[in-house]
The first five atom37 places (N, CA, C, CB, O) and aatype in JSON, in Angstrom:
{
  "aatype": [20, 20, 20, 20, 20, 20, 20, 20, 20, 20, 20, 20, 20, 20, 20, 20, 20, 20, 20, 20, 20, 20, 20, 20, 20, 20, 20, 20, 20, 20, 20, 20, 20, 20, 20, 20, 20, 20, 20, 20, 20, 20, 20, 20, 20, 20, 20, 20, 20, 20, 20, 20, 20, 20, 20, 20, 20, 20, 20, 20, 20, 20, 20, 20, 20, 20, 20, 20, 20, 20, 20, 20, 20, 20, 20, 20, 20, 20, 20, 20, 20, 20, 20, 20, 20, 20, 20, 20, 20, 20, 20, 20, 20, 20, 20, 20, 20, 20, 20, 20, 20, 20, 20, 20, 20, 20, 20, 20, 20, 20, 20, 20, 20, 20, 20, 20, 20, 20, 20, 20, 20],
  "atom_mask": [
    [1, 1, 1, 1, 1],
    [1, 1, 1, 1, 1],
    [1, 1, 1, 1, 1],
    [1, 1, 1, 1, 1],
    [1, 1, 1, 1, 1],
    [1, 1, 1, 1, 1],
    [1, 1, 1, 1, 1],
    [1, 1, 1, 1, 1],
    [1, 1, 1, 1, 1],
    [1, 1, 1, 1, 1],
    [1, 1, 1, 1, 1],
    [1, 1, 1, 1, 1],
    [1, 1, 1, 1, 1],
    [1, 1, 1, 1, 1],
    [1, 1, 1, 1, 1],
    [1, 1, 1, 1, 1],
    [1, 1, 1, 1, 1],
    [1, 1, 1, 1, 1],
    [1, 1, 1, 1, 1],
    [1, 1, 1, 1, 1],
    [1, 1, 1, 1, 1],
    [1, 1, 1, 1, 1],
    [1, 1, 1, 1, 1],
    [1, 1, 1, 1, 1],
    [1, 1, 1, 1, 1],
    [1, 1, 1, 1, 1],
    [1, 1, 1, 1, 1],
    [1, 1, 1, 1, 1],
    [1, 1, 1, 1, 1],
    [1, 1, 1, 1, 1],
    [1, 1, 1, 1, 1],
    [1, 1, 1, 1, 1],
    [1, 1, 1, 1, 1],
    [1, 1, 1, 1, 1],
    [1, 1, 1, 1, 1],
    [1, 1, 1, 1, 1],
    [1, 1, 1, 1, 1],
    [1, 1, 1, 1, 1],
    [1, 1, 1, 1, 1],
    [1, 1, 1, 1, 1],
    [1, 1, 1, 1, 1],
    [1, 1, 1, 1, 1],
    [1, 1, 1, 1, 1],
    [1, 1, 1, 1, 1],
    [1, 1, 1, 1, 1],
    [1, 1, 1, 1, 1],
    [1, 1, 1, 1, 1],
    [1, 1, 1, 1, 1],
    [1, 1, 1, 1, 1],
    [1, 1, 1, 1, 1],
    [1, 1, 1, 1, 1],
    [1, 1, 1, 1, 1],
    [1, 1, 1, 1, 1],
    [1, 1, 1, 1, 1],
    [1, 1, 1, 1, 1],
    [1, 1, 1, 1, 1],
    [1, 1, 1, 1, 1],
    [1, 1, 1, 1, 1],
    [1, 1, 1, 1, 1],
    [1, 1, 1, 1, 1],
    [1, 1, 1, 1, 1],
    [1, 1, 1, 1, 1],
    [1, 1, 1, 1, 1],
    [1, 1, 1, 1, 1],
    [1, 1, 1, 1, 1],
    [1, 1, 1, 1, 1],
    [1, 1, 1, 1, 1],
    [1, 1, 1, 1, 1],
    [1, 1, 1, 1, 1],
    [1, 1, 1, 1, 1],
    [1, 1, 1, 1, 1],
    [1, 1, 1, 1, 1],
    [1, 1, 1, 1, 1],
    [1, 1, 1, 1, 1],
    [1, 1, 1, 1, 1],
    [1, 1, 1, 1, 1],
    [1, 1, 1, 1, 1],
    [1, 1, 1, 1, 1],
    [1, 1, 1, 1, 1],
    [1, 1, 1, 1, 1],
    [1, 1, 1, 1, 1],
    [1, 1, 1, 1, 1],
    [1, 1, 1, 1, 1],
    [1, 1, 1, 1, 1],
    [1, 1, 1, 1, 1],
    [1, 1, 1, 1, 1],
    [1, 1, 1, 1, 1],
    [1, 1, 1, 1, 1],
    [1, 1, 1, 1, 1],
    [1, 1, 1, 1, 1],
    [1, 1, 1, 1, 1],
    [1, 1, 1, 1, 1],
    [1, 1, 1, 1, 1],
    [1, 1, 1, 1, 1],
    [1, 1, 1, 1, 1],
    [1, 1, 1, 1, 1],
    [1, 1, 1, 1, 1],
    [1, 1, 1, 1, 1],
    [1, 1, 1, 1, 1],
    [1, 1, 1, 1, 1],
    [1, 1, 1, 1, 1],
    [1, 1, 1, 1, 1],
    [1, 1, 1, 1, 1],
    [1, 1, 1, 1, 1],
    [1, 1, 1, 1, 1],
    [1, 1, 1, 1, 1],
    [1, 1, 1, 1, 1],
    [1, 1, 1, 1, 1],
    [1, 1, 1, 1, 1],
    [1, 1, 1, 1, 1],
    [1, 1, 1, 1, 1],
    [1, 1, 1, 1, 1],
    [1, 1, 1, 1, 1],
    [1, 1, 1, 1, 1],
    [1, 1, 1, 1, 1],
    [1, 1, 1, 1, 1],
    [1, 1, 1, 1, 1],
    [1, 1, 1, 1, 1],
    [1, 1, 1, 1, 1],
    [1, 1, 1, 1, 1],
    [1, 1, 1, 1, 1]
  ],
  "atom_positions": [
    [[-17.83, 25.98, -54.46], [-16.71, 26.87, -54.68], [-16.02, 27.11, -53.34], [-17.17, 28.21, -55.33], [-16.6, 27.5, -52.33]],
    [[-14.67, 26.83, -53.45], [-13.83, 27.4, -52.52], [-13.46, 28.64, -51.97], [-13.06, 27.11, -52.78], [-13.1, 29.38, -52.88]],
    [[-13.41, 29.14, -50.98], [-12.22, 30.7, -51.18], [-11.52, 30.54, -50.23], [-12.76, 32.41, -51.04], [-11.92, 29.86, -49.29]],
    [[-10.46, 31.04, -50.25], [-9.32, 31.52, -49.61], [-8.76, 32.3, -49.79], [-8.63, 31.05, -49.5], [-8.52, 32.86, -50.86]],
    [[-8.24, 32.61, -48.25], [-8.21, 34.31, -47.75], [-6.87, 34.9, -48.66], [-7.84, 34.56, -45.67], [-5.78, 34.36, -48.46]],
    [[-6.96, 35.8, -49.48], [-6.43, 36.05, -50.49], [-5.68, 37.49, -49.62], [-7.5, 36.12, -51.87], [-5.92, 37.82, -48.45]],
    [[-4.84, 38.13, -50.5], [-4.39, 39.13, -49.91], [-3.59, 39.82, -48.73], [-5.03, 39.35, -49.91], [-3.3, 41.02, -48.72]],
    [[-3.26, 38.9, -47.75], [-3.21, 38.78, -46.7], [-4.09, 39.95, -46.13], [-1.95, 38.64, -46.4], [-3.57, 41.03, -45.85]],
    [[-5.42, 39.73, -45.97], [-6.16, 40.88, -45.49], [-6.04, 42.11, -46.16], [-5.85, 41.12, -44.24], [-6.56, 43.1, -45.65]],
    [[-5.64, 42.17, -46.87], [-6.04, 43.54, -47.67], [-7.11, 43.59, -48.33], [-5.18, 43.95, -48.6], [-7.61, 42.94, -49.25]],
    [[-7.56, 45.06, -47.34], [-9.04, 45.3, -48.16], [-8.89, 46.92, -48.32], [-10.71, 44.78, -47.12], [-7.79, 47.48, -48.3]],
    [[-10.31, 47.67, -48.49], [-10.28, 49.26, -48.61], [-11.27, 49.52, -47.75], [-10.55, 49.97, -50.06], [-12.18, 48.7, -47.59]],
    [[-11.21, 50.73, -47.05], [-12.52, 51.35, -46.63], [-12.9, 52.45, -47.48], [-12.49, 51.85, -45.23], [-12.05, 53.32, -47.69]],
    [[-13.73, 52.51, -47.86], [-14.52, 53.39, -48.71], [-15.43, 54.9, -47.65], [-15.77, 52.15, -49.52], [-16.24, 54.76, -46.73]],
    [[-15.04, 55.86, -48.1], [-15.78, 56.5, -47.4], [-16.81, 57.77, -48.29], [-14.8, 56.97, -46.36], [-16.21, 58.25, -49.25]],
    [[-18.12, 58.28, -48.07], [-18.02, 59.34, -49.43], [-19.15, 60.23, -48.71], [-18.49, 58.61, -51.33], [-19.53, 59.74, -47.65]],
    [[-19.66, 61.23, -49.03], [-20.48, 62.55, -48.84], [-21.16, 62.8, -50.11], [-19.58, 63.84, -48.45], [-20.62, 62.7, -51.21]],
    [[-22.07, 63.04, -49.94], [-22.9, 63.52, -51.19], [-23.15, 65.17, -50.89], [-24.53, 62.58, -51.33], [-23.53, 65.83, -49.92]],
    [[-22.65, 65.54, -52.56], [-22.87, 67.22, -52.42], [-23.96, 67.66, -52.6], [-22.19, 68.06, -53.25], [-24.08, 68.17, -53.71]],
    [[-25.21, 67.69, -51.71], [-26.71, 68.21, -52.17], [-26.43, 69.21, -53.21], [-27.67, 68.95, -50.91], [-26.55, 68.71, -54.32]],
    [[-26.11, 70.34, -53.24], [-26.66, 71.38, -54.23], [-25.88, 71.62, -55.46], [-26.78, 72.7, -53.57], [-25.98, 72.49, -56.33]],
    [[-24.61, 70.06, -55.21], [-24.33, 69.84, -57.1], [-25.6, 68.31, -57.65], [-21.87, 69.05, -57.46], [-25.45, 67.69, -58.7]],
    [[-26.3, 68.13, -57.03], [-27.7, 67.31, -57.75], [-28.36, 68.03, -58.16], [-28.64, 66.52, -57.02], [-28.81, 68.93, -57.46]],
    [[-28.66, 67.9, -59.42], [-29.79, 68.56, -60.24], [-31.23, 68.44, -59.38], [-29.94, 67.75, -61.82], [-32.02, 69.37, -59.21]],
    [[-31.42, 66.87, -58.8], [-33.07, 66.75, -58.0], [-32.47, 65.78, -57.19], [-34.74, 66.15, -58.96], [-31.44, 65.11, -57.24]],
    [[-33.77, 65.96, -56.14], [-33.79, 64.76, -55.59], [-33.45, 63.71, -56.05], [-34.65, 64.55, -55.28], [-32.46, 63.02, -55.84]],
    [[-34.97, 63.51, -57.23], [-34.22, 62.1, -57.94], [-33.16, 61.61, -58.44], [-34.58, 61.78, -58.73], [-33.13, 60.42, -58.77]],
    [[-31.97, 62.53, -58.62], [-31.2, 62.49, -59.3], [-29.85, 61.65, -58.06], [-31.14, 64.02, -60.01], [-29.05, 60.79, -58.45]],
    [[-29.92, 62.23, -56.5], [-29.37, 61.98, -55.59], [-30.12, 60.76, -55.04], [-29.23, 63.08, -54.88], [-29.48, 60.1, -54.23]],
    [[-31.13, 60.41, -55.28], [-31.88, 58.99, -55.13], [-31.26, 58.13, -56.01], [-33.45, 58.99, -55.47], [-31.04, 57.0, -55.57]],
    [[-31.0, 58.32, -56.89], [-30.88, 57.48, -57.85], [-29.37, 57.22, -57.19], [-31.16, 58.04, -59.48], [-29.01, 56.12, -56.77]],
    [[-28.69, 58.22, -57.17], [-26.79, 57.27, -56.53], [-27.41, 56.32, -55.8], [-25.32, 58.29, -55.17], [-27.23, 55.1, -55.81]],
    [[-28.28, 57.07, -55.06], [-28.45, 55.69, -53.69], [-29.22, 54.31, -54.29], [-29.71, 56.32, -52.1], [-28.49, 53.34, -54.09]],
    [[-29.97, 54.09, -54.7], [-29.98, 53.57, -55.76], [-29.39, 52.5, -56.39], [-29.83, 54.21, -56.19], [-29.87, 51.37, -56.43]],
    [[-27.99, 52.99, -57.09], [-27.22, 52.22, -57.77], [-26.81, 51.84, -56.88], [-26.44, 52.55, -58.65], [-27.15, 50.69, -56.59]],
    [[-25.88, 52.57, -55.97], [-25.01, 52.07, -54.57], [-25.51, 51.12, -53.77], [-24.79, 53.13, -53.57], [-24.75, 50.3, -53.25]],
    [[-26.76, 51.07, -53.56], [-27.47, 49.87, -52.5], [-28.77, 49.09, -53.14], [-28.1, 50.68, -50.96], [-29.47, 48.15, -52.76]],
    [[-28.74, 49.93, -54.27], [-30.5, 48.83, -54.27], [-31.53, 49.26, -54.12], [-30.85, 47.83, -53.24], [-31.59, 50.26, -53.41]],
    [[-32.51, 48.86, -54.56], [-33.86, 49.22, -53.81], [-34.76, 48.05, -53.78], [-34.67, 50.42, -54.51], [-34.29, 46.99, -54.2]],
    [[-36.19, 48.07, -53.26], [-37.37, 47.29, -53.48], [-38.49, 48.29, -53.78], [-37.71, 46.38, -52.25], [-38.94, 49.31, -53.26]],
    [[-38.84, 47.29, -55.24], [-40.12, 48.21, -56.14], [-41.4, 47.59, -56.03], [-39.88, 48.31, -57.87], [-41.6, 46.57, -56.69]],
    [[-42.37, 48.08, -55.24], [-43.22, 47.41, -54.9], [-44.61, 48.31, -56.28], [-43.3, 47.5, -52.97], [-44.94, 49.41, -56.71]],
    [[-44.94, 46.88, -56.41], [-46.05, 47.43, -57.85], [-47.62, 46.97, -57.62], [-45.53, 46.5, -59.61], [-47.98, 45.94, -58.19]],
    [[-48.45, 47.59, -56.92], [-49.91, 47.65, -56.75], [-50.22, 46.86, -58.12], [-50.61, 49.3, -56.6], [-49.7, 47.21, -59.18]],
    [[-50.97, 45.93, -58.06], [-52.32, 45.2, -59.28], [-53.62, 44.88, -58.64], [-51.87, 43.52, -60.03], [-53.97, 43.96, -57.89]],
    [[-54.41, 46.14, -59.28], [-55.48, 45.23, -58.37], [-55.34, 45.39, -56.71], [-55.21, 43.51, -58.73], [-55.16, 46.43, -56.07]],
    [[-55.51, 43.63, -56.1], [-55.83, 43.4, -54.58], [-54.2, 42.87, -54.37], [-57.33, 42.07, -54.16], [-53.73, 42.47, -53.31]],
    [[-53.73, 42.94, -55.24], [-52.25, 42.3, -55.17], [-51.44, 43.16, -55.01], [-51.76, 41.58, -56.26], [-51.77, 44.32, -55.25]],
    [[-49.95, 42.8, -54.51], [-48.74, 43.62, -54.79], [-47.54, 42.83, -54.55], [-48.69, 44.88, -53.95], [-47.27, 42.13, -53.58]],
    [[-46.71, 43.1, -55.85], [-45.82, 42.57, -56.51], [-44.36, 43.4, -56.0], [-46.26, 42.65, -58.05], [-44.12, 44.57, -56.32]],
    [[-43.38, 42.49, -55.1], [-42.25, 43.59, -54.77], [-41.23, 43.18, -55.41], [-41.82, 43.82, -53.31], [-41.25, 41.96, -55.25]],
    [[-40.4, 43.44, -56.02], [-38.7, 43.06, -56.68], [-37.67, 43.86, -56.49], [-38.56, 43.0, -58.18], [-37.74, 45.08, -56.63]],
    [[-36.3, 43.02, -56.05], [-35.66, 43.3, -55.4], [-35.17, 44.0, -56.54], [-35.11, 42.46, -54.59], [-35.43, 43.26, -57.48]],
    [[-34.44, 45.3, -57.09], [-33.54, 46.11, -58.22], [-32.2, 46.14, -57.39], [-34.17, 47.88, -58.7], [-31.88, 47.11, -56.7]],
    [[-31.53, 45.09, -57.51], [-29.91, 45.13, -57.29], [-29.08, 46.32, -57.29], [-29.28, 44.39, -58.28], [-29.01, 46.87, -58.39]],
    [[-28.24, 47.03, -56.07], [-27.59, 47.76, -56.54], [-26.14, 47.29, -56.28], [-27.98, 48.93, -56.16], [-26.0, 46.09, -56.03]],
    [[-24.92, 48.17, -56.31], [-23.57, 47.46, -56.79], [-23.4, 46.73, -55.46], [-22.14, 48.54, -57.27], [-23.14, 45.53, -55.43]],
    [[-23.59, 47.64, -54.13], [-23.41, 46.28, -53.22], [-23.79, 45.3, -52.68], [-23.19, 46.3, -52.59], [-23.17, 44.72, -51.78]],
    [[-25.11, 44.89, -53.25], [-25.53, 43.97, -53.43], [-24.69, 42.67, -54.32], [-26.55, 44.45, -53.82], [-24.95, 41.47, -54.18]],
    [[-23.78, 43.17, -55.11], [-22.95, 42.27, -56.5], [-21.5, 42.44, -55.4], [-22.82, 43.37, -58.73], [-21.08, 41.36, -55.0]],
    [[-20.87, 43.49, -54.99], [-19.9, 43.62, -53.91], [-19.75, 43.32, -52.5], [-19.71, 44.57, -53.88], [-20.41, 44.06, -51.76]],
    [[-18.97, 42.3, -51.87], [-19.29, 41.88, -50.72], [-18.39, 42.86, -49.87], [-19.11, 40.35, -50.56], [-17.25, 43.08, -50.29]],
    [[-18.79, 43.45, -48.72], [-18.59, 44.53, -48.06], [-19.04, 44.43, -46.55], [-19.2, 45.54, -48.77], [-19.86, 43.6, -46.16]],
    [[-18.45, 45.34, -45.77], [-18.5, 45.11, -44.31], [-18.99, 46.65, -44.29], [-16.95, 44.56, -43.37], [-18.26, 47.48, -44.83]],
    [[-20.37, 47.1, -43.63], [-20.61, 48.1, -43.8], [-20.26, 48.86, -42.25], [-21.91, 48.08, -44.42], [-20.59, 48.28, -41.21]],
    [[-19.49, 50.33, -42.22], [-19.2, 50.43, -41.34], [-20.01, 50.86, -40.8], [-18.4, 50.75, -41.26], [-20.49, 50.25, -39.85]],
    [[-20.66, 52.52, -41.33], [-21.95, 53.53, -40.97], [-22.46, 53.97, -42.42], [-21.47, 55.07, -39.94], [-21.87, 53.57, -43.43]],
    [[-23.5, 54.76, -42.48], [-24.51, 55.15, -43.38], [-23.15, 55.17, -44.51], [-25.57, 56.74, -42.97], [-23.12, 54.24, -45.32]],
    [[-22.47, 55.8, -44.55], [-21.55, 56.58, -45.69], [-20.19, 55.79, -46.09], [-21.07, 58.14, -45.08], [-19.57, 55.93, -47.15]],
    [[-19.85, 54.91, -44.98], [-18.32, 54.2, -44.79], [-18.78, 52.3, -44.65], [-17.35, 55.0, -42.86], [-19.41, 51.71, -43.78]],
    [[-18.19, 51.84, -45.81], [-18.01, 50.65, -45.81], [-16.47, 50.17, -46.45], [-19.19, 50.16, -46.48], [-15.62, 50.9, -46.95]],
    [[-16.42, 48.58, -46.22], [-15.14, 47.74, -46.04], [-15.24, 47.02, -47.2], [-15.0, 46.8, -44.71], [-16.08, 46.12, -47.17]],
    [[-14.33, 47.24, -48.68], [-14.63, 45.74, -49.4], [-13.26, 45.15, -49.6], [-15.47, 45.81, -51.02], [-12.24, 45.54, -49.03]],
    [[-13.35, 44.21, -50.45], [-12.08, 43.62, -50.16], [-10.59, 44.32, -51.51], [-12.52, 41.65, -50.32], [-10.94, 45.05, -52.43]],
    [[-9.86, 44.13, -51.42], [-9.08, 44.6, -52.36], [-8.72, 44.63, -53.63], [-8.5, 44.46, -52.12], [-7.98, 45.37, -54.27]],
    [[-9.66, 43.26, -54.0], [-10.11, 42.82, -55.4], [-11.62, 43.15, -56.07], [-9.99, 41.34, -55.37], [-12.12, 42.9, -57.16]],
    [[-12.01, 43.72, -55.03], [-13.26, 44.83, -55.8], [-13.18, 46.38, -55.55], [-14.87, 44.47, -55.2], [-14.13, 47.16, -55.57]],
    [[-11.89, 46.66, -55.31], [-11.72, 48.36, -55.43], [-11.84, 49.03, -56.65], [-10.41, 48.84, -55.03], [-12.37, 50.12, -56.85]],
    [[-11.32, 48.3, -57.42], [-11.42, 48.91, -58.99], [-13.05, 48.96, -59.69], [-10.4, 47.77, -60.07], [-13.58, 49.59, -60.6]],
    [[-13.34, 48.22, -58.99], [-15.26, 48.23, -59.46], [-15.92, 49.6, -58.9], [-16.36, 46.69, -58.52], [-16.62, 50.32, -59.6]],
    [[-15.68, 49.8, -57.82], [-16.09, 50.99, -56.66], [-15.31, 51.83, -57.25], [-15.77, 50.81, -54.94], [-15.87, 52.18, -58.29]],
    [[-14.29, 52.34, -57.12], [-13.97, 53.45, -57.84], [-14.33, 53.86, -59.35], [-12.78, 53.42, -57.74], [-14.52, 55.03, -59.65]],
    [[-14.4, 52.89, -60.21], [-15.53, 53.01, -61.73], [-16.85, 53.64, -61.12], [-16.06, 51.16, -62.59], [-17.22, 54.72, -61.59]],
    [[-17.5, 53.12, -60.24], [-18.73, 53.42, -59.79], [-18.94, 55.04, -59.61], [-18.92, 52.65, -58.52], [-19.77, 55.8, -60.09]],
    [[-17.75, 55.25, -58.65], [-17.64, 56.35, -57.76], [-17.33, 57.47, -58.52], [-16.69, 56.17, -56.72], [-17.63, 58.65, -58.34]],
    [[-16.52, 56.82, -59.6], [-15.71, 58.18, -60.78], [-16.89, 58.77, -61.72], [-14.27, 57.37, -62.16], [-16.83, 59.9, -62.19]],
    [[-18.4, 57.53, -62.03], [-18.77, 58.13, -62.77], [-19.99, 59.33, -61.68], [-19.23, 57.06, -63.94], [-20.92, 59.83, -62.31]],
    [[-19.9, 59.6, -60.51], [-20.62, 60.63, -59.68], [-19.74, 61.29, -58.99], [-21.6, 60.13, -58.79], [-20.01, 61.83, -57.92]],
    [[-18.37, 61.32, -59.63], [-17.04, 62.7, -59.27], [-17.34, 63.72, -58.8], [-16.29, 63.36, -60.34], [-16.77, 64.14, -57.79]],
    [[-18.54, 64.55, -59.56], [-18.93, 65.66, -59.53], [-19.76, 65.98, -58.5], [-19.38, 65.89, -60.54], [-19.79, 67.19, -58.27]],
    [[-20.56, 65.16, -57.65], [-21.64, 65.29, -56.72], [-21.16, 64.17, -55.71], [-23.2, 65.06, -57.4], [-21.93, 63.81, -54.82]],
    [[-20.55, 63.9, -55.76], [-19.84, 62.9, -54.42], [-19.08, 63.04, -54.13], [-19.58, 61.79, -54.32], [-18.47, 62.5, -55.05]],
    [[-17.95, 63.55, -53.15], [-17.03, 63.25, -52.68], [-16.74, 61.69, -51.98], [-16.95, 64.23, -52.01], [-17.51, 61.05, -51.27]],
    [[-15.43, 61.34, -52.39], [-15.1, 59.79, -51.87], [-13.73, 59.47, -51.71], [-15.61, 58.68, -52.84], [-12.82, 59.8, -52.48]],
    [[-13.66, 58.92, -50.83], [-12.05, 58.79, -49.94], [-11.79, 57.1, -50.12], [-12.16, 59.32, -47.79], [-12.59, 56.42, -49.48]],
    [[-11.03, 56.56, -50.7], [-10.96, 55.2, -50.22], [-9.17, 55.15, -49.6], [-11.41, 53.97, -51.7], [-8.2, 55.59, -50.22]],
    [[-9.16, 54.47, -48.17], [-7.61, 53.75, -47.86], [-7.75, 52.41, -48.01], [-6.97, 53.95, -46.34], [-8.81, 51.8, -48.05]],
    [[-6.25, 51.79, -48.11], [-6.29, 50.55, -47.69], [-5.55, 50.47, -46.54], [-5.9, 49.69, -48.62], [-4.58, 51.04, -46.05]],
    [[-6.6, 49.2, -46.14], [-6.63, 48.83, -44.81], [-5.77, 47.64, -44.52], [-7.97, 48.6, -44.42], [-5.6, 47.07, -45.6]],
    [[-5.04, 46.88, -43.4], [-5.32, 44.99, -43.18], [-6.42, 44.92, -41.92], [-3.49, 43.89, -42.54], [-6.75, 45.52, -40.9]],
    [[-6.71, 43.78, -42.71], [-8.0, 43.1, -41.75], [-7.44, 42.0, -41.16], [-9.43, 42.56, -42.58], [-6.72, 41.2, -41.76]],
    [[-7.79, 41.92, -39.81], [-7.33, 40.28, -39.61], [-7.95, 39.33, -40.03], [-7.24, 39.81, -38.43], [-9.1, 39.41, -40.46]],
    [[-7.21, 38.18, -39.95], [-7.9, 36.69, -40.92], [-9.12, 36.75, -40.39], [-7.2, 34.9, -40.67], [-9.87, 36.43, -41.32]],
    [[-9.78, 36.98, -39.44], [-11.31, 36.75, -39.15], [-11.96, 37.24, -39.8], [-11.83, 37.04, -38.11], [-12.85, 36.63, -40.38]],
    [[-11.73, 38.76, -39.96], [-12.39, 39.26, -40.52], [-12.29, 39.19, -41.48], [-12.5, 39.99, -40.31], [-13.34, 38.66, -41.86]],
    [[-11.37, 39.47, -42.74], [-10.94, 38.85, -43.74], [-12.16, 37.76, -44.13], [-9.53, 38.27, -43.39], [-13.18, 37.99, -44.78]],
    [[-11.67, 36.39, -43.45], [-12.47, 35.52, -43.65], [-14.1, 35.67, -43.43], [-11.94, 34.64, -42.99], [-14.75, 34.81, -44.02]],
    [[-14.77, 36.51, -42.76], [-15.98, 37.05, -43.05], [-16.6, 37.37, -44.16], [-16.03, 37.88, -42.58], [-17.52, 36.8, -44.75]],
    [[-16.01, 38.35, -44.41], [-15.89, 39.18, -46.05], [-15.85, 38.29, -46.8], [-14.62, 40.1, -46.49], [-16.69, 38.35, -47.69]],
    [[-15.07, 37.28, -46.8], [-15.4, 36.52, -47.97], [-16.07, 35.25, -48.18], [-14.45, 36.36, -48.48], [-16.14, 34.46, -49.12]],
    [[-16.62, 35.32, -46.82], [-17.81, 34.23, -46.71], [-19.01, 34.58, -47.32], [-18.2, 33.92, -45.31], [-19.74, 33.77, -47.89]],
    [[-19.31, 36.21, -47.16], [-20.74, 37.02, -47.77], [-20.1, 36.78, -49.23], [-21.13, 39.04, -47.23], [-20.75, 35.92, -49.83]],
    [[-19.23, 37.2, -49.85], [-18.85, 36.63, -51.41], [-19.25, 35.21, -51.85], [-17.28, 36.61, -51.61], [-19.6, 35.05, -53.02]],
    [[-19.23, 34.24, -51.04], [-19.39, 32.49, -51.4], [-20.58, 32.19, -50.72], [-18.08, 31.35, -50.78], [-21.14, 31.17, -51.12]],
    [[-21.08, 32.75, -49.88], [-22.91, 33.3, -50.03], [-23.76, 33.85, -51.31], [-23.12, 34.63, -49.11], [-24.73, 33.4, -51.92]],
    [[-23.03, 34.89, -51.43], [-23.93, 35.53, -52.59], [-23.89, 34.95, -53.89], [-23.59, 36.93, -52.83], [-24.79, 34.78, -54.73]],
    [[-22.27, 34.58, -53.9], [-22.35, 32.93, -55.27], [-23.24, 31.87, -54.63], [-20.46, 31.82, -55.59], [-23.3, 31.37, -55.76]],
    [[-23.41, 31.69, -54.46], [-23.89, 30.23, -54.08], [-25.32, 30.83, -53.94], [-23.14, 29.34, -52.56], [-26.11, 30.06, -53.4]],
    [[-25.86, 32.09, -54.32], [-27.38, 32.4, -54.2], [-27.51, 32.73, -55.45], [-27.92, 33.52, -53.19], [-28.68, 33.07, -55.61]],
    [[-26.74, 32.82, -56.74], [-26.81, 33.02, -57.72], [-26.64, 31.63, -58.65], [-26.04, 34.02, -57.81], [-26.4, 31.99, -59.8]],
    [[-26.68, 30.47, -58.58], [-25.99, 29.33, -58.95], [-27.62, 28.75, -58.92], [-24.57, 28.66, -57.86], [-27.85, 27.57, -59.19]]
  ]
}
């Protein structure tokens, strides 16, 4: 598969805060994190242990992460992230702008996209 740099560099930065004391629990604020990044579930048998990776969205979204809270995706997966983001309205605050990236970077971003296809194939 091909890509090319689409957009002329237009991407979003995503930015967001989590409101501790609108989470019902911990788990409940684990769990955004969670969906948002993923985890690894490691399962004791026995003398054995079994780890699997549980995908979260940016794992499926290719993204330039800036710091803990602020990452970069491209402009054709904003509408995925904001679905994401709308359904934790209530306990997240989240800012997205759009940005231009230069072609390098640009072209980065969408090299981790034709990576992560090409690990799914």
């Amino acid at each position: 598969m091909r890509i090319e740099i689409r957009k002329n560099g237009a991407a979003v930065i995503i930015t967001f805060d989590t409101l501790p004391q609108k989470f019902d629990s911990d788990y409940e604020r684990n769990k955004f994190f969670r969906e948002l990044h993923g985890w690894n579930q490691v399962v004791p048998r026995g003398e054995k242990r079994y780890e699997y990776r549980r995908p979260g969205i940016l794992d499926e979204v290719p993204h330039i992460k800036v710091a803990d809270s602020a990452f970069i995706v491209a402009l054709e997966h904003m509408k995925r992230m904001e679905q994401f983001f709308d359904e934790w309205h209530e306990k997240v605050h989240c800012e997205m702008m759009k940005i231009m990236m230069d072609p390098e970077q640009m072209r980065k971003l969408l090299v981790r996209e034709q990576e992560r296809d090409d690990g799914r194939q």
